[in-house]
PASEBA-1860 file (N, C-alpha, C; in nm, 3 decimals):
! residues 230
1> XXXXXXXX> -8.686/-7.987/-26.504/-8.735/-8.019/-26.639/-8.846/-7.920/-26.677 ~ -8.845/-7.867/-26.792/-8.957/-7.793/-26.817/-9.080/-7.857/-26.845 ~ -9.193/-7.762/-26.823/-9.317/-7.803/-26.854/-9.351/-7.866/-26.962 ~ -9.312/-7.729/-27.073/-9.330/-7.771/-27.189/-9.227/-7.828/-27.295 ~ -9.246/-7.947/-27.379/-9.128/-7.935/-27.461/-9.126/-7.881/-27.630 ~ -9.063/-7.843/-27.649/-9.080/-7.766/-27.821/-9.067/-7.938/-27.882 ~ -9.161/-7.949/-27.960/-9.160/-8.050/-28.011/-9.156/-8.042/-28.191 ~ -9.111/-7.944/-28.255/-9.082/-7.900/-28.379/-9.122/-7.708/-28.412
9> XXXXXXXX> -9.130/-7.670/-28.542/-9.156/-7.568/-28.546/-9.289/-7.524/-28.531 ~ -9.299/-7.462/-28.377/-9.457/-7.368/-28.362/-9.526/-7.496/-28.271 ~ -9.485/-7.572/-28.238/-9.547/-7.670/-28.169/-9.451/-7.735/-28.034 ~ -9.567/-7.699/-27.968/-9.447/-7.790/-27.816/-9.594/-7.903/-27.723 ~ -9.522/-7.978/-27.644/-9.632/-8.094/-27.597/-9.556/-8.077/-27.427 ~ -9.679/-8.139/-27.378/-9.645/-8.122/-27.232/-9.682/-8.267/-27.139 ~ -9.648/-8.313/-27.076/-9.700/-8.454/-27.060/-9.827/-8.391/-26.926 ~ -9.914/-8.475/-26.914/-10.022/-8.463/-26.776/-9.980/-8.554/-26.676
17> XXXXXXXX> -10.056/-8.628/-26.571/-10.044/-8.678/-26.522/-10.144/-8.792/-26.599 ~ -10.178/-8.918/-26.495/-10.191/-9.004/-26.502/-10.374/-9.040/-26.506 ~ -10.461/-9.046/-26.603/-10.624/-9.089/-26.545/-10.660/-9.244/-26.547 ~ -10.761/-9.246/-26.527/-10.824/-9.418/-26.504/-10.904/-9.416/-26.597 ~ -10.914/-9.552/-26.646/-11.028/-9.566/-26.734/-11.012/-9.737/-26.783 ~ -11.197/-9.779/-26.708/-11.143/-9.934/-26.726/-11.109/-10.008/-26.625 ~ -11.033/-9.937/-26.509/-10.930/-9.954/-26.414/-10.815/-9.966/-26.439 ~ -10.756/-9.923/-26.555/-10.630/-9.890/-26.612/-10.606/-9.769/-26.608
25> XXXXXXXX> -10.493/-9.743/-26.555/-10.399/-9.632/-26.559/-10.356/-9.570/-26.701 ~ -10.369/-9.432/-26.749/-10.325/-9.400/-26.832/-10.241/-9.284/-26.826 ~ -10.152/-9.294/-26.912/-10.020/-9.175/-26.895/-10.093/-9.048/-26.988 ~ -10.114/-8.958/-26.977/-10.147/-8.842/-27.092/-10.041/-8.725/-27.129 ~ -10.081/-8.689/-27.262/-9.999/-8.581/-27.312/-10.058/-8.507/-27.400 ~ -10.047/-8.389/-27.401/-10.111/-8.253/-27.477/-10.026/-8.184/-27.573 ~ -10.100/-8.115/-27.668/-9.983/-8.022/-27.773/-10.035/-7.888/-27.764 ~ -9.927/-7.810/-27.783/-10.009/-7.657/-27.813/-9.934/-7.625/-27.944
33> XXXXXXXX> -10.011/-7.584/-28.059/-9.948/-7.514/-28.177/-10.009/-7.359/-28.188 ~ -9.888/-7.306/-28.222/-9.883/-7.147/-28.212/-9.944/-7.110/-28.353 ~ -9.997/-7.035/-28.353/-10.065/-7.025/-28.525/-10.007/-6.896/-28.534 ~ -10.119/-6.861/-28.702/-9.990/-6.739/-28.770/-9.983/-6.630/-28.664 ~ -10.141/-6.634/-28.624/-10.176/-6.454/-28.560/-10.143/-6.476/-28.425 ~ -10.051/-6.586/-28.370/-10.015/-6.597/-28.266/-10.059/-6.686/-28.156 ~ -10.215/-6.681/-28.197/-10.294/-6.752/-28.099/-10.278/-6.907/-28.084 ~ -10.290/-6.969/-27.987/-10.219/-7.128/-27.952/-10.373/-7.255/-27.998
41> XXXXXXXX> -10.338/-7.282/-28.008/-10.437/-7.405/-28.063/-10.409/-7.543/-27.951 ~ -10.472/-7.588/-27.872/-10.455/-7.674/-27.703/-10.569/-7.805/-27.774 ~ -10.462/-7.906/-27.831/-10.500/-8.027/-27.873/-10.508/-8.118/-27.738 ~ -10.601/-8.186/-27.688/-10.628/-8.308/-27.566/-10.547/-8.191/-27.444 ~ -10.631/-8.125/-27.408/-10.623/-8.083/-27.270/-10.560/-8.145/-27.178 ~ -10.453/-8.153/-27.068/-10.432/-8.266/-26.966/-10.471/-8.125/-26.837 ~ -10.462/-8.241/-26.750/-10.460/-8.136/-26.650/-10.392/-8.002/-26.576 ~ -10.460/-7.915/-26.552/-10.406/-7.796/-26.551/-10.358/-7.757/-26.425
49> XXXXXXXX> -10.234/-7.765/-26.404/-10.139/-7.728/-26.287/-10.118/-7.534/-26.319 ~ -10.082/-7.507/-26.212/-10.019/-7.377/-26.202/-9.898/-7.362/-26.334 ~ -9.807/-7.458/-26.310/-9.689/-7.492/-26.350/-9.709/-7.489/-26.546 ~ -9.812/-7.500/-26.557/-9.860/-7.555/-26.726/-9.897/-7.412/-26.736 ~ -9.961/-7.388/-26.662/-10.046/-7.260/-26.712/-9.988/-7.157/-26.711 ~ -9.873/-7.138/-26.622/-9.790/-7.036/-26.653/-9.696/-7.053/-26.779 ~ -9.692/-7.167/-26.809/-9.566/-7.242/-26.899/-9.673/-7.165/-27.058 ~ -9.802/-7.200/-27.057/-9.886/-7.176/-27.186/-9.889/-6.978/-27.230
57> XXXXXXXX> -9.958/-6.959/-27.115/-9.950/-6.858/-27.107/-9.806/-6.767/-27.122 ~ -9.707/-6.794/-27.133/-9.583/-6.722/-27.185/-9.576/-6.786/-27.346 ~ -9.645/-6.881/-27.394/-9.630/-6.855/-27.576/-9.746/-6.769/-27.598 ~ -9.828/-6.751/-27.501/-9.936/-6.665/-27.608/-10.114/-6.692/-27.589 ~ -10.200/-6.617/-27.635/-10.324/-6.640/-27.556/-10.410/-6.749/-27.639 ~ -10.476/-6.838/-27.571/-10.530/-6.960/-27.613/-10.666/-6.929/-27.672 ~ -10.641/-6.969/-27.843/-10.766/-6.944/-27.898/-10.885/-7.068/-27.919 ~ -10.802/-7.163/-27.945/-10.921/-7.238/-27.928/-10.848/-7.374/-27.806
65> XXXXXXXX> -10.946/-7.484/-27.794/-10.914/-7.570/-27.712/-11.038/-7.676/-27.810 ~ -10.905/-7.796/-27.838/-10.990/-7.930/-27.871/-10.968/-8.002/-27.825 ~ -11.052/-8.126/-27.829/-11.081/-8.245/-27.758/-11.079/-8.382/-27.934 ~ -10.981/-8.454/-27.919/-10.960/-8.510/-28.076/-11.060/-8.623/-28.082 ~ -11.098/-8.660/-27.902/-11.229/-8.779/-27.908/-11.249/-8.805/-27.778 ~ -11.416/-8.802/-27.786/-11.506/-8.812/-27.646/-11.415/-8.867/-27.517 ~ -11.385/-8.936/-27.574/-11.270/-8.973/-27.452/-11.234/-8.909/-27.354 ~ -11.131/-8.806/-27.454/-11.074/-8.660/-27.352/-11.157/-8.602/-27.361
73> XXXXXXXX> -11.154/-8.585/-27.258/-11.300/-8.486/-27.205/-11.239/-8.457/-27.037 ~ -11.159/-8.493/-26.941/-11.166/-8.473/-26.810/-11.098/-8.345/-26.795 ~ -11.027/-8.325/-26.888/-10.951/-8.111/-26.797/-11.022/-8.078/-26.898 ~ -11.114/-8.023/-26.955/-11.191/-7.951/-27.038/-11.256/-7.828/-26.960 ~ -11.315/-7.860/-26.826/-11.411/-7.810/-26.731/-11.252/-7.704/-26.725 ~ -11.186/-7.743/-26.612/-11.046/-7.647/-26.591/-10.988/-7.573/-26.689 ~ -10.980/-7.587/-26.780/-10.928/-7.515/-26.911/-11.067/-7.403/-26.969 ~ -11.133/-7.461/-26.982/-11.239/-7.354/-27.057/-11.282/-7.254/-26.894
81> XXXXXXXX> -11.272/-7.308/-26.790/-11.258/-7.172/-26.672/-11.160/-7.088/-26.692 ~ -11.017/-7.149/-26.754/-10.943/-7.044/-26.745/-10.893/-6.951/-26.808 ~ -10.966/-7.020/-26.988/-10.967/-6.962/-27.099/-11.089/-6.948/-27.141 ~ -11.201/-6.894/-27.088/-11.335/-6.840/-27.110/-11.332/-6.796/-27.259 ~ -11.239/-6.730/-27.292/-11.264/-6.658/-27.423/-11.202/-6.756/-27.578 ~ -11.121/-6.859/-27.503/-11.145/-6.963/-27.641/-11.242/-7.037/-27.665 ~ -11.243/-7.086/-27.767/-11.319/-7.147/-27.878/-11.317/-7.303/-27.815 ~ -11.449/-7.320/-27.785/-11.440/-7.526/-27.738/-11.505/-7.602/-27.834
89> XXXXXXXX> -11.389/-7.661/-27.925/-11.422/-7.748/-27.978/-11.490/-7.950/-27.948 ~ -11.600/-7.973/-27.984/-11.635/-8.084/-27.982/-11.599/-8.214/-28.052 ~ -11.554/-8.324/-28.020/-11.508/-8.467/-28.118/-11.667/-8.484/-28.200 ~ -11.703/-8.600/-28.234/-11.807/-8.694/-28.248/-11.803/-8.768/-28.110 ~ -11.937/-8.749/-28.070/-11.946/-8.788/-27.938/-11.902/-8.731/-27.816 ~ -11.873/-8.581/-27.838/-11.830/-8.545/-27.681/-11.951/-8.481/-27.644 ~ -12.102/-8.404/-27.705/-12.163/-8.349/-27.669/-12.260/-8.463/-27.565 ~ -12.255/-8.589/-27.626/-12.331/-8.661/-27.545/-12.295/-8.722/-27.460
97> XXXXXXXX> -12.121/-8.742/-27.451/-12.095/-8.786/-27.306/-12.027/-8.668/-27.211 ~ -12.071/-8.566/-27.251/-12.037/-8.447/-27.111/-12.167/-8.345/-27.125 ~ -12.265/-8.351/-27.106/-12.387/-8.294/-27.134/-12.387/-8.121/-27.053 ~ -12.258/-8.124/-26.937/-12.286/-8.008/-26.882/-12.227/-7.919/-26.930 ~ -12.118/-7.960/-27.013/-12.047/-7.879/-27.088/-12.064/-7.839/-27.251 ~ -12.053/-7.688/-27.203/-12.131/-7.607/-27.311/-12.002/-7.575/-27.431 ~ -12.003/-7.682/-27.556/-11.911/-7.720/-27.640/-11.954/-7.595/-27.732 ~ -11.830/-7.514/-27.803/-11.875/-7.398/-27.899/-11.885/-7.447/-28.085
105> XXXXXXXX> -11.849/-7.563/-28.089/-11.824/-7.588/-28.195/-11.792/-7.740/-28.213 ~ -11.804/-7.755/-28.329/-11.818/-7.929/-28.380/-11.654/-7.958/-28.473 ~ -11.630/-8.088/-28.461/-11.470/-8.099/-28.534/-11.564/-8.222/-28.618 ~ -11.510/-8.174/-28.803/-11.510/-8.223/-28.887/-11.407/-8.273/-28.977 ~ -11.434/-8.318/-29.074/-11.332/-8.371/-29.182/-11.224/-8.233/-29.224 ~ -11.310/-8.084/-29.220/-11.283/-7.972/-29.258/-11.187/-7.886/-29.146 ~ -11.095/-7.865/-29.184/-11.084/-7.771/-29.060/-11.124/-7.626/-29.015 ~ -11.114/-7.575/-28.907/-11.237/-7.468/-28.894/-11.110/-7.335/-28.959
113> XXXXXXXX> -11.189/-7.234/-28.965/-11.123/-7.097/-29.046/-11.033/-7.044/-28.967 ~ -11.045/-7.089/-28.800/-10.922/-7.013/-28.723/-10.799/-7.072/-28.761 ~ -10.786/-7.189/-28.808/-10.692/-7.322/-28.834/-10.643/-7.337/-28.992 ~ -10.753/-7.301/-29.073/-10.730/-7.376/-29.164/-10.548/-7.293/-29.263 ~ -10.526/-7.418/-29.359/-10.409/-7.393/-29.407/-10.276/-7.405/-29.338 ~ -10.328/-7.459/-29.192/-10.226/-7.433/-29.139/-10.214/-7.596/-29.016 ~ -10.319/-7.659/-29.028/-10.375/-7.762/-28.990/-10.468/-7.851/-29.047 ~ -10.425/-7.968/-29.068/-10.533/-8.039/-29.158/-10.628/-8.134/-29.056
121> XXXXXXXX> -10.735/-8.170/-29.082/-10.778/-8.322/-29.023/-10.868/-8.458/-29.073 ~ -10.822/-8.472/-29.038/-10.937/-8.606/-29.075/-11.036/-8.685/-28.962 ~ -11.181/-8.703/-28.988/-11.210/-8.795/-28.898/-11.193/-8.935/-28.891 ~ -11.127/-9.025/-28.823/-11.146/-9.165/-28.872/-11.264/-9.207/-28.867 ~ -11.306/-9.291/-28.954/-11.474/-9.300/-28.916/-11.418/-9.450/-28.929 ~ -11.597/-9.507/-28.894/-11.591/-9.620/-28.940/-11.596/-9.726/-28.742 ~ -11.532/-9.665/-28.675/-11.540/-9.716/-28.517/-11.670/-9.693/-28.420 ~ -11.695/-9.846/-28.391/-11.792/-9.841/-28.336/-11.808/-9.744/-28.178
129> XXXXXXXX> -11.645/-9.746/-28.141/-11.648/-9.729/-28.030/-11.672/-9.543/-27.993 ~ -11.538/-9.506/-28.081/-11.539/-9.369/-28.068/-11.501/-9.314/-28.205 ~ -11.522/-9.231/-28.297/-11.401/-9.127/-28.369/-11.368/-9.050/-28.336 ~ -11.261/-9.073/-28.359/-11.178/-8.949/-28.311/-11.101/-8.905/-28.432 ~ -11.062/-8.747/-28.471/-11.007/-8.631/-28.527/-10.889/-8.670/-28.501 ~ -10.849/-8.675/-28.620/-10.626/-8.690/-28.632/-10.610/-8.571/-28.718 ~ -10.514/-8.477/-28.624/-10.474/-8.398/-28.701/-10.355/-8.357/-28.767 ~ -10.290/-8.280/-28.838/-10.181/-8.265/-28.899/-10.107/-8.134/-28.909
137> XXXXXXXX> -10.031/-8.121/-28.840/-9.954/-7.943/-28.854/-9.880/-7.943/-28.968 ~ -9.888/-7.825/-29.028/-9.825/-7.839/-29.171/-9.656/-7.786/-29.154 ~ -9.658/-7.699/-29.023/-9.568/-7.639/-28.996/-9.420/-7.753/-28.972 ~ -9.480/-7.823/-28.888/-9.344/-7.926/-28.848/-9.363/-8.062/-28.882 ~ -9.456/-8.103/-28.960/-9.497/-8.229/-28.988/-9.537/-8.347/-28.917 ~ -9.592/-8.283/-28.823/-9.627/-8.429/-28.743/-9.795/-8.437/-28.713 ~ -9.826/-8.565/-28.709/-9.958/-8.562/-28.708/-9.980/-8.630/-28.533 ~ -10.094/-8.596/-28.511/-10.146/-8.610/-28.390/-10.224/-8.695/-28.369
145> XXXXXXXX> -10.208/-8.860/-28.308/-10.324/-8.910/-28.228/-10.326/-8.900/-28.133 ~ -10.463/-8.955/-28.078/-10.496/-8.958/-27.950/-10.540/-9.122/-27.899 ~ -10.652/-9.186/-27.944/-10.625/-9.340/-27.897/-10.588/-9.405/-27.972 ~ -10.644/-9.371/-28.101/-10.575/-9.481/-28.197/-10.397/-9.563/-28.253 ~ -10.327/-9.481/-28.159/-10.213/-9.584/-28.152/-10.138/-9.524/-28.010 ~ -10.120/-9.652/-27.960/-10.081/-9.653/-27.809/-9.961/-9.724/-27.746 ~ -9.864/-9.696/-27.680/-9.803/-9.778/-27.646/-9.742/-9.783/-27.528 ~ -9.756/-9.845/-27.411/-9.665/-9.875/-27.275/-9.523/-9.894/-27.280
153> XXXXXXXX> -9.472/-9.860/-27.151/-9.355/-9.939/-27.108/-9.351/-10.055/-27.042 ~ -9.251/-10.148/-27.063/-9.288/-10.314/-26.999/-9.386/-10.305/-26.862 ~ -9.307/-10.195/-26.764/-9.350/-10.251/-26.634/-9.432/-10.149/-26.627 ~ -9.511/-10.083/-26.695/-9.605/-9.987/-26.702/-9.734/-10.065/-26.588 ~ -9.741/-10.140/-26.656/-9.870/-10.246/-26.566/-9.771/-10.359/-26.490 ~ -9.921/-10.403/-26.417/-9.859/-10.553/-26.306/-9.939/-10.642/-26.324 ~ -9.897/-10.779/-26.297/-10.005/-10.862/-26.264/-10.092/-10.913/-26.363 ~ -10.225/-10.920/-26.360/-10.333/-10.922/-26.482/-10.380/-10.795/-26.550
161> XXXXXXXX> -10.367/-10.714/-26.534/-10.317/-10.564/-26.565/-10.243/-10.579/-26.711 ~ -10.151/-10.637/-26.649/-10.008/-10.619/-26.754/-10.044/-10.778/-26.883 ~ -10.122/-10.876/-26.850/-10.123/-10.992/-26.918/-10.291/-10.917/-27.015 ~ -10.352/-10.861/-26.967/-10.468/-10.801/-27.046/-10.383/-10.691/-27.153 ~ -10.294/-10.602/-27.115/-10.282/-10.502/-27.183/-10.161/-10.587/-27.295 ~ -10.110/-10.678/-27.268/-10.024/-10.764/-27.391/-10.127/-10.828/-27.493 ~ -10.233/-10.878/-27.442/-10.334/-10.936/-27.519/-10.392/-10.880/-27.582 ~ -10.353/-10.687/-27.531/-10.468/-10.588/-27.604/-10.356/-10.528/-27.677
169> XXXXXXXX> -10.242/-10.580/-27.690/-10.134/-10.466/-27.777/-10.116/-10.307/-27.747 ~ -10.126/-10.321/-27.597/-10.096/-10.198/-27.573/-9.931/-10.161/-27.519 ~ -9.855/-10.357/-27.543/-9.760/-10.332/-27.512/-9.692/-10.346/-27.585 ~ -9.546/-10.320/-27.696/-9.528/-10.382/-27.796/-9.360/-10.312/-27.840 ~ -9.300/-10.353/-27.959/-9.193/-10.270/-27.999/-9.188/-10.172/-28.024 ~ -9.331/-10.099/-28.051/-9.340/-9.998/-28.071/-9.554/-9.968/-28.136 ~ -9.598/-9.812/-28.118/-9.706/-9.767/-28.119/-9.806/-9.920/-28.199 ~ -9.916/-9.907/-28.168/-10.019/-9.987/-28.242/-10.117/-9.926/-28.239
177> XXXXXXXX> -10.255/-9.961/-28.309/-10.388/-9.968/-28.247/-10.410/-10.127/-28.137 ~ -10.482/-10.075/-28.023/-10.506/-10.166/-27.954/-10.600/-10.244/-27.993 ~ -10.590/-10.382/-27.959/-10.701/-10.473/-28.028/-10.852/-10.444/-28.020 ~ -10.922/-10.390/-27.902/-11.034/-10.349/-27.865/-11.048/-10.272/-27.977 ~ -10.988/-10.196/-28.027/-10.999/-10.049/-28.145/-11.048/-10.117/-28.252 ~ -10.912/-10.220/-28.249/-10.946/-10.294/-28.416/-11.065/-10.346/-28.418 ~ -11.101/-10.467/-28.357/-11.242/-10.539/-28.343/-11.354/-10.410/-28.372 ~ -11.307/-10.301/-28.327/-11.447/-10.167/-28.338/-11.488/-10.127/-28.472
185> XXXXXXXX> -11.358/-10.122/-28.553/-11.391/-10.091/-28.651/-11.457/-10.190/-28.777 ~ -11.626/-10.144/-28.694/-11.684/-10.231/-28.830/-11.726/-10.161/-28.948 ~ -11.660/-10.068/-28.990/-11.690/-10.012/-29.114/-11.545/-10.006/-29.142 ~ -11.516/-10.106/-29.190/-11.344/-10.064/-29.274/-11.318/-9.985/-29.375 ~ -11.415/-10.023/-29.448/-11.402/-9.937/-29.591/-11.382/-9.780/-29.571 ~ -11.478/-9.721/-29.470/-11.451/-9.633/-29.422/-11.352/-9.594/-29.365 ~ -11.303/-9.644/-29.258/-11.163/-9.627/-29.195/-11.051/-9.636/-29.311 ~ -11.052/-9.746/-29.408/-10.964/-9.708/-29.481/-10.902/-9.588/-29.586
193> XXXXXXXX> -11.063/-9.566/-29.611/-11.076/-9.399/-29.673/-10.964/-9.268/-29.577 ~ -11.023/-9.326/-29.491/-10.953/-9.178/-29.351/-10.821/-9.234/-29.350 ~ -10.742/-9.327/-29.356/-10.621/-9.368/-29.365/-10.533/-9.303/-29.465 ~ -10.620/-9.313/-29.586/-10.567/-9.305/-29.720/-10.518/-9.148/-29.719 ~ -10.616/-9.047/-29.692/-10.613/-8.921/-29.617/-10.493/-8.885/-29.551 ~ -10.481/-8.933/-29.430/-10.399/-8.927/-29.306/-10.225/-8.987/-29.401 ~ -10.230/-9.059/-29.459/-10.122/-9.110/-29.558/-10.059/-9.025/-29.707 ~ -10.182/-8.921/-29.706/-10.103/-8.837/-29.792/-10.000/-8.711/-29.734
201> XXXXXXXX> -10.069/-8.702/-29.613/-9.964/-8.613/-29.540/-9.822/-8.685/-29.524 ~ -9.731/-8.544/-29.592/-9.565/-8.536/-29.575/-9.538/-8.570/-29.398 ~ -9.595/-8.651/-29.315/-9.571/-8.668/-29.173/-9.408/-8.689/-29.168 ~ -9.341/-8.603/-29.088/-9.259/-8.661/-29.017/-9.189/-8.723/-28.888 ~ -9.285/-8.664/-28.762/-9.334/-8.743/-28.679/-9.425/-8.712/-28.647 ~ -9.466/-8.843/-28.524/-9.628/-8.858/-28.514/-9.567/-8.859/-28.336 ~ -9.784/-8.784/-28.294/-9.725/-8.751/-28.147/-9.872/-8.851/-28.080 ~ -9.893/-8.920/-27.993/-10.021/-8.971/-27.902/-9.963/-8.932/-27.797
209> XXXXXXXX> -10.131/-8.969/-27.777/-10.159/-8.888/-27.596/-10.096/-9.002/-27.531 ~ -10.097/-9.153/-27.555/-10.083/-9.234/-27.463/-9.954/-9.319/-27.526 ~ -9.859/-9.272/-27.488/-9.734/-9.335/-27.592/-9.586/-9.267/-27.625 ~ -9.456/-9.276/-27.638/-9.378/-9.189/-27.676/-9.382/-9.185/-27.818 ~ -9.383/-9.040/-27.816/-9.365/-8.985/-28.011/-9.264/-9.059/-28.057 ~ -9.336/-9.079/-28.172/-9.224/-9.123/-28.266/-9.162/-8.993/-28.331 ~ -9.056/-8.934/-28.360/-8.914/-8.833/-28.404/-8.890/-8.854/-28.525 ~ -8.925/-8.981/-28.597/-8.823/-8.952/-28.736/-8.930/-9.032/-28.811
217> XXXXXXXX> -8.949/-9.061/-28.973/-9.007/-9.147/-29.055/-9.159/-9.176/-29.017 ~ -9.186/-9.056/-28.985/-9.366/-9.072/-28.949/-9.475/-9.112/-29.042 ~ -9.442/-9.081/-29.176/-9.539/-9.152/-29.256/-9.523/-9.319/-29.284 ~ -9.395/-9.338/-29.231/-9.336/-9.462/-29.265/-9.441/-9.547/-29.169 ~ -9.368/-9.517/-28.998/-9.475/-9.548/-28.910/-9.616/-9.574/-28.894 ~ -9.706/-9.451/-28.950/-9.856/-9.453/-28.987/-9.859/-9.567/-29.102 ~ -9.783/-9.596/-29.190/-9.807/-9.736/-29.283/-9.809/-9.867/-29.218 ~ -9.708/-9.839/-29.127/-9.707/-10.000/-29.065/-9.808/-10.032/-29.001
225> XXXXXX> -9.794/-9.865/-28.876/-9.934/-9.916/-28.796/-10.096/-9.953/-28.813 ~ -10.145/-9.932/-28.953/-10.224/-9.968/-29.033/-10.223/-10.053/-29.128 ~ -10.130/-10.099/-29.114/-10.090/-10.174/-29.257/-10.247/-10.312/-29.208 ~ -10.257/-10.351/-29.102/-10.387/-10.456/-29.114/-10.470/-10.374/-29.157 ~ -10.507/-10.276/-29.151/-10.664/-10.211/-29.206/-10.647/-10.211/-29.313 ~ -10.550/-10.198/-29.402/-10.514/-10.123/-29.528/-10.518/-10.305/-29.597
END
């Protein structure tokens, strides 16, 4: 199986392995989009095998590297060793929970000039817990989360494991925000603003780190899965 998979035009995703957090197991997955002048754009870092890095390194040299929320933050250290000369972008909140790492730049509502026109974003605001940056390739239409909608397989978990993560909607017919998320967001009004945003994009699918992409009717999807905030 290959490393990477082409996941529309100019964009391919690669799955990571597995981190903890909580004492829950989490599955991760990364995107790289190829921009005009060639250079790759490395959305949620996963960990960096030989196998990836040779896989990246044959589309092309890595200009920047983001992190969409404090969260991801664990292959950051490995990646910016091996791409010294890209650009490290910061969430809200990653400068203060990785203090050793020397972040080159801040992610806003705006996107930065290496990107722009060619990537949109939004911050969700409004969460107590984290915001995190959703972004949007204009190229193949799919927009990118990272926690804000999540979803397992049945036997993903065991035990009380698996009866916490049903209670938290991390298990379901398909992507959600997990309940912990929702309860966070005590500024709705806000969050709904960043929705409204994220809803004007032509999406046609949507990709998370912790979850299988959804492939077809992505703006459709982003309605439902908000439809309580909204």
């Amino acid at each position: 199986m290959a490393v990477l998979e082409q996941f529309g035009d100019e964009i391919w995703i690669a799955a990571g392995g597995t981190v903890m957090s909580a004492g829950f197991r989490y599955p991760t997955r990364m995107a790289l989009i190829r921009l005009r002048d060639g250079g790759l754009f490395a959305w949620s870092p996963v960990g960096l095998s030989s196998e990836l890095r040779a896989a990246v390194d044959a589309l092309g040299d890595v200009h920047f590297l983001v992190t969409p929320t404090m969260m991801h933050h664990l292959s950051l250290t490995a990646w910016r060793n091996a791409y010294p000369r890209a650009v490290l972008y910061a969430a809200p909140g990653s400068r203060q929970r990785r203090l050793e790492i020397v972040f080159d730049e801040d992610l806003g509502d705006e996107p930065a000039r290496g990107w722009a026109g060619q990537i949109d974003q939004v911050v969700m605001r409004g969460n107590a817990i984290a915001q995190e940056v959703v972004f949007f390739h204009r190229k193949s239409n799919v927009v990118l989360f990272a926690d804000l909608l999540q979803n397992f397989p049945p036997t993903w978990f065991s035990g009380w494991q698996k009866l916490v993560a049903r209670m938290d909607g991390m298990i379901g017919s398909e992507p959600r925000t997990p309940n912990k998320f929702r309860i966070a967001f005590t500024d709705r009004n806000a969050a709904r603003a960043s929705v409204k945003r994220i809803l004007a994009w032509p999406a046609e699918k949507v990709l998370m780190a912790h979850g299988d992409p959804v492939r077809a009717e992505g703006r459709a999807f982003i309605a439902r899965a908000f439809d309580w905030l909204r």
